[in-house]
C-alpha positions as CSV (number, residue, x, y, z in Angstrom):
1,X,-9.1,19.9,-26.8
2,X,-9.3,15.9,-27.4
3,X,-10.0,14.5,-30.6
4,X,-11.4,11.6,-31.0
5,X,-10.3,8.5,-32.4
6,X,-13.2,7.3,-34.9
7,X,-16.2,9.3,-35.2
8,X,-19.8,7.7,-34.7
9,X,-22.5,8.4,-37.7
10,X,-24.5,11.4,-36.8
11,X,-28.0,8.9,-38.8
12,X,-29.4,7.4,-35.8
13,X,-30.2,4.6,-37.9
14,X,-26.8,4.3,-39.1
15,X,-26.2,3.5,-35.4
16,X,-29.0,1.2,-34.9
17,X,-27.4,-0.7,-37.8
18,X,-23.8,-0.7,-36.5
19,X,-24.7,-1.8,-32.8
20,X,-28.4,-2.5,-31.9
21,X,-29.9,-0.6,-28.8
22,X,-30.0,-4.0,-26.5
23,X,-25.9,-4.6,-27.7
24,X,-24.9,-1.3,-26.9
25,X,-26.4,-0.8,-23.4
26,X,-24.7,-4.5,-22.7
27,X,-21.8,-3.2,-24.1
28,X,-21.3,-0.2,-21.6
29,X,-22.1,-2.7,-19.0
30,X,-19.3,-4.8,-19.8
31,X,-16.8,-1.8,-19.9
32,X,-18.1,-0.3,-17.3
33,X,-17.4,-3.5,-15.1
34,X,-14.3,-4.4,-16.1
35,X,-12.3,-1.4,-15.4
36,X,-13.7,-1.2,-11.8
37,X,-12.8,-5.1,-11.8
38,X,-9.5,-3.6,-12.6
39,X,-9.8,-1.0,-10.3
40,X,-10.5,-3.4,-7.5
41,X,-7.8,-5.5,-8.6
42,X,-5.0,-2.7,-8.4
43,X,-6.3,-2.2,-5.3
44,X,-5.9,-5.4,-3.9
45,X,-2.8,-5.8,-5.2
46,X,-1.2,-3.1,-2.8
47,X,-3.7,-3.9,-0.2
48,X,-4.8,-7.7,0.0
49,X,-7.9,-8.9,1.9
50,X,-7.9,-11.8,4.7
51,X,-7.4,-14.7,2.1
52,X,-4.2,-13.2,0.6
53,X,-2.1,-12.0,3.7
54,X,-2.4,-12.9,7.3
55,X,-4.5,-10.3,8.3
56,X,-5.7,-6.9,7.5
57,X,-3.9,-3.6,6.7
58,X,-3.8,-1.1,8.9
59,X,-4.1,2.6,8.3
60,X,-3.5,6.2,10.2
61,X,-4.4,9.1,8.9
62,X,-2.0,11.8,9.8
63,X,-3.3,15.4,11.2
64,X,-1.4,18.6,12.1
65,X,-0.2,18.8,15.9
66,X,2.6,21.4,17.5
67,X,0.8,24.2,15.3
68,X,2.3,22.5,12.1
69,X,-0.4,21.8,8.8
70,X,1.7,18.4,8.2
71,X,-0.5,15.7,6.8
72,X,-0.5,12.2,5.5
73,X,-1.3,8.9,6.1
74,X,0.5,5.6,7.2
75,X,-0.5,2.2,5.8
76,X,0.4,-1.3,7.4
77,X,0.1,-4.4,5.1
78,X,1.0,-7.7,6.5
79,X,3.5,-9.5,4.7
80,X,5.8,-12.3,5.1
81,X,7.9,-11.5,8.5
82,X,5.9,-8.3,9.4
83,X,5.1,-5.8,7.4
84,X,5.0,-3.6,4.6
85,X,5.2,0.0,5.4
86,X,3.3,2.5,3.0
87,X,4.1,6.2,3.9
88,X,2.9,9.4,2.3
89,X,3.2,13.1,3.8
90,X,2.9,16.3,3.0
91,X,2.7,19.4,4.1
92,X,6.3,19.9,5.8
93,X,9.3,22.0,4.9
94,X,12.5,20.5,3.2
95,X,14.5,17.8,5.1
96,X,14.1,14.6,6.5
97,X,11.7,13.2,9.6
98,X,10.7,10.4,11.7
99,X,7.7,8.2,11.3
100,X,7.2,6.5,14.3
101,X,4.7,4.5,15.9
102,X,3.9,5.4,19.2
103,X,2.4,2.9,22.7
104,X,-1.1,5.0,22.7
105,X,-3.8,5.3,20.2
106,X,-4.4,9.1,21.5
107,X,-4.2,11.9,19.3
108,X,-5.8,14.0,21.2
109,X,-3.7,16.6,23.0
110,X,-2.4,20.0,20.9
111,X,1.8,18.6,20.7
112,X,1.3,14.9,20.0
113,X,1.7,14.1,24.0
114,X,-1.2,11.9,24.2
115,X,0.6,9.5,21.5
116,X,3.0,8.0,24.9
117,X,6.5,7.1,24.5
118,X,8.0,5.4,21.0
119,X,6.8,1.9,20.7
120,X,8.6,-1.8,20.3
121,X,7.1,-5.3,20.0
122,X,8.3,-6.7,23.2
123,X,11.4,-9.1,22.6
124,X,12.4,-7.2,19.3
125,X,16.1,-7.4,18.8
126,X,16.3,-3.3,18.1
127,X,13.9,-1.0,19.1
128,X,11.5,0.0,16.6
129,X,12.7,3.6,16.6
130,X,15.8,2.3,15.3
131,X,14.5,0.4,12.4
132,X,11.8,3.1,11.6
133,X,11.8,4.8,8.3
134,X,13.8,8.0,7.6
135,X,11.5,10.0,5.2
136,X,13.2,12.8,2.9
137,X,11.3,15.7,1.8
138,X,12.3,17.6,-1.0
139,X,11.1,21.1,-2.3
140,X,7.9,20.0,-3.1
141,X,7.1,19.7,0.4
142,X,5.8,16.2,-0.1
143,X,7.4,12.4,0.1
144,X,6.4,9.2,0.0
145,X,8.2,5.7,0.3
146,X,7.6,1.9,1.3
147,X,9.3,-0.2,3.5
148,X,9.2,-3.7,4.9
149,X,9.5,-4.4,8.7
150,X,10.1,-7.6,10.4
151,X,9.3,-8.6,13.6
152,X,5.9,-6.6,13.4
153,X,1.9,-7.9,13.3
154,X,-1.0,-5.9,12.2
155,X,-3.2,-7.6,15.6
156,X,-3.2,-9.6,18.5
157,X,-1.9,-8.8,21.9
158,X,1.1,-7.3,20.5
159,X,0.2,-5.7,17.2
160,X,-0.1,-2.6,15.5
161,X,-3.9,-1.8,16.1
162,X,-5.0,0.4,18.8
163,X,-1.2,1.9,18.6
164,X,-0.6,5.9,17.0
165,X,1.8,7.0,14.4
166,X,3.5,10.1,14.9
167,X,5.7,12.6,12.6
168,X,8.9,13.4,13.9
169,X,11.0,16.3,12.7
170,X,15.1,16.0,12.1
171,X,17.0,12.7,13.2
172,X,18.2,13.7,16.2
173,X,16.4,15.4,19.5
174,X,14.3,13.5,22.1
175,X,11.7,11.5,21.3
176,X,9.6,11.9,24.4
177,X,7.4,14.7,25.4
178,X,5.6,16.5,28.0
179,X,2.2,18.1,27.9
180,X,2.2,21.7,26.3
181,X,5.6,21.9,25.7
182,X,6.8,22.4,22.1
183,X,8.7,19.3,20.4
184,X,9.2,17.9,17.0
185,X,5.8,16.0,16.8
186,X,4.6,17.2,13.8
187,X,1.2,14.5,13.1
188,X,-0.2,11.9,14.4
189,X,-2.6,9.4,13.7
190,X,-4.2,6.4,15.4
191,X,-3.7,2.9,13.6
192,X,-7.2,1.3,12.8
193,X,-8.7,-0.6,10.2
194,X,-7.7,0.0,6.5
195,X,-9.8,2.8,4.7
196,X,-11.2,1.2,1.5
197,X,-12.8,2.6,-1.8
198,X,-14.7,-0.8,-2.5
């Protein structure tokens, strides 16, 4: 049970007396502004609008494909050379996996095959794939982690909007797939606009 701190008179005119009824509803109005000011500032801080980065984040919320119940989501924030890389999943067994993006922005098909192949920017110096992170997943059956990739925009002919994100299991095995045939696609999630609470 919480105990409180200080304990208000039980008189209501002892309470009229401490705070008048005009100051105390303007005194829950205050508090109750600033913390969601601070709440919207946290939030901007991970996830800055138009004026603060050069464009907007990105999101993809992951869903279960290849009859797994992985789930997650992916979040894209632009900054400096490319971009900041916000993963969270859950949902999965011990051991590590793939996030990747992938060429289509198709989610649709029962292993992840509507995805396409892995995707690059064209003229990158590595393939994507390559630079992608390697999430590790311990007992709990949950991870999350951040990373920063360069060479990558959020929009614009060759950005990350329209594009999916898909959950690959282990570090090694093929990377493409084929229409109804089992592979290590575990989620996938098409990359649109950034999910906000304010």
């Amino acid at each position: 049970m919480m105990q409180a701190f200080f304990r208000m008179p039980q008189d209501s005119a002892a309470v009229k007396r401490l705070i008048p009824g005009k100051s105390l509803a303007a005194l829950a109005l205050a508090l109750l502004l600033s913390s969601c000011q601070t709440i919207k500032d946290a939030g901007s801080a991970l996830f800055p609008s138009n004026e603060s980065a050069r464009g907007p984040g990105l999101e993809a919320s992951l869903r279960a494909v290849g009859g797994s119940v992985a789930d997650g989501s992916v979040r894209f924030v632009p900054r400096g050379d490319g971009v900041t890389m916000l993963v969270q999943i859950g949902g999965v067994p011990p051991g590590l996996y793939r996030v990747l993006v992938h060429a289509n922005g198709n989610c649709s098909s029962p292993n992840g095959f509507s995805a396409g192949p892995p995707w690059s920017p064209p003229g990158a110096a590595a393939p994507l794939a390559e630079r992608a992170p390697v999430v590790t997943v311990g007992s709990e059956g949950t991870a999350g982690m951040t990373v920063h990739i360069a060479g990558i925009a959020v929009d614009g002919p060759n950005g990350l909007t329209g594009k999916s994100v898909v959950l690959h299991e282990g570090l090694i095995g093929r990377l493409d797939a084929a229409p109804d045939i089992p592979n290590g696609r575990l989620a996938c999630g098409v990359i649109g606009p950034l999910r906000t609470l304010f």
